[in-house]
C-alpha positions in Angstrom: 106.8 77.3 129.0 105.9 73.8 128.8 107.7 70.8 127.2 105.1 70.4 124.5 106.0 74.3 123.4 110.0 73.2 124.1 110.2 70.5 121.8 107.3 72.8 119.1 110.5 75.4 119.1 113.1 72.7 119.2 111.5 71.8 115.6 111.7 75.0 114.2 115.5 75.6 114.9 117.1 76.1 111.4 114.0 76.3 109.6 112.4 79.6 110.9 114.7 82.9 110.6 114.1 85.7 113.5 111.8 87.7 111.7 109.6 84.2 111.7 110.2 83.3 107.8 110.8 80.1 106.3 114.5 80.5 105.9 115.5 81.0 101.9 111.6 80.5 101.3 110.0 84.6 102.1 107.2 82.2 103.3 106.1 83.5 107.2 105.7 80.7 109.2 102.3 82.2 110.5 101.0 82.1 106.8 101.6 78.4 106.7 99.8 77.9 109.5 96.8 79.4 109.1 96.5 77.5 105.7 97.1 74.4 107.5 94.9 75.9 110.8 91.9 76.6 107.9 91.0 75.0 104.6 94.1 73.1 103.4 96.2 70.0 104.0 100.0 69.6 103.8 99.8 68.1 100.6 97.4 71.0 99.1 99.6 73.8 101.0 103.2 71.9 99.3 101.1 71.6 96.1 100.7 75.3 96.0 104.4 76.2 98.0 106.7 73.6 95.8 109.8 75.2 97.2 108.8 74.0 101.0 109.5 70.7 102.1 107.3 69.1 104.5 109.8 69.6 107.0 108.9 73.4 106.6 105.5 73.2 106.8 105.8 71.2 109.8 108.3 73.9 111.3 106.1 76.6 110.5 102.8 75.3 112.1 105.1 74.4 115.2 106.7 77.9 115.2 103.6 79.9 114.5 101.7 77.6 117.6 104.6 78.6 120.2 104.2 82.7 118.7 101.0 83.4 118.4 100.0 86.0 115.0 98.6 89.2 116.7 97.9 91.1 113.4 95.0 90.6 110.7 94.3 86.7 109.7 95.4 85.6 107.1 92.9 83.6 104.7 92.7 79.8 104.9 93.7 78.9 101.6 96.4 80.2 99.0 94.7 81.7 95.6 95.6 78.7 93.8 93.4 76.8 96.1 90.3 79.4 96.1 90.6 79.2 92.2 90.9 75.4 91.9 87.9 75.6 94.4 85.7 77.8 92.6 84.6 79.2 95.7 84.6 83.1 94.8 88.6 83.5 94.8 90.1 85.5 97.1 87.8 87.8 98.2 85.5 84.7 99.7 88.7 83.3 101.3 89.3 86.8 103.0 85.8 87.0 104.3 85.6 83.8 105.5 89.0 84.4 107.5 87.4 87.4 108.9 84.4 85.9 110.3 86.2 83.3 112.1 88.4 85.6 113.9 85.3 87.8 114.5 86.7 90.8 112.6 
């Protein structure tokens, strides 16, 4: 393990339960990232996730970089965001997840 991945876990300590949840939030860490990984900002994704603090997000993008997800993506922006877009909603922001991870 490098330092860089040390001090990326070091962050999440007290923010990130076991299971890899925001802790009081039922946020996963891995979802936060991939919104910050794909379409969003940290204002947009604290626009859209009022109960995080940046702190969180911060945590989550750490924790999720030092555990990689191995399951299906998840899509790059929240439905709020899709909607506000006017991009096709959630099933554009699924696709476009899908195509990126070469699913």
């Amino acid at each position: 393990m490098r330092d860089s991945d040390l001090a990326s876990l070091e962050r999440t300590v007290g923010f990130i339960d076991k299971d890899g949840t925001v802790v009081g939030k039922n946020v996963s860490a891995h979802r936060i990232a991939a919104l910050i990984g794909g379409e969003m900002s940290a204002d947009e994704v604290l626009r859209d996730y009022p109960n995080l603090t940046a702190a969180e997000v911060e945590a989550a993008v750490a924790y999720a970089k030092a555990n990689p997800w191995r399951g299906r993506p998840y899509p790059p922006l929240t439905v709020k965001a899709a909607l506000r877009a006017g991009r096709g909603g959630l099933a554009q922001a699924f696709k476009a997840a899908r195509s990126r991870k070469g699913a």
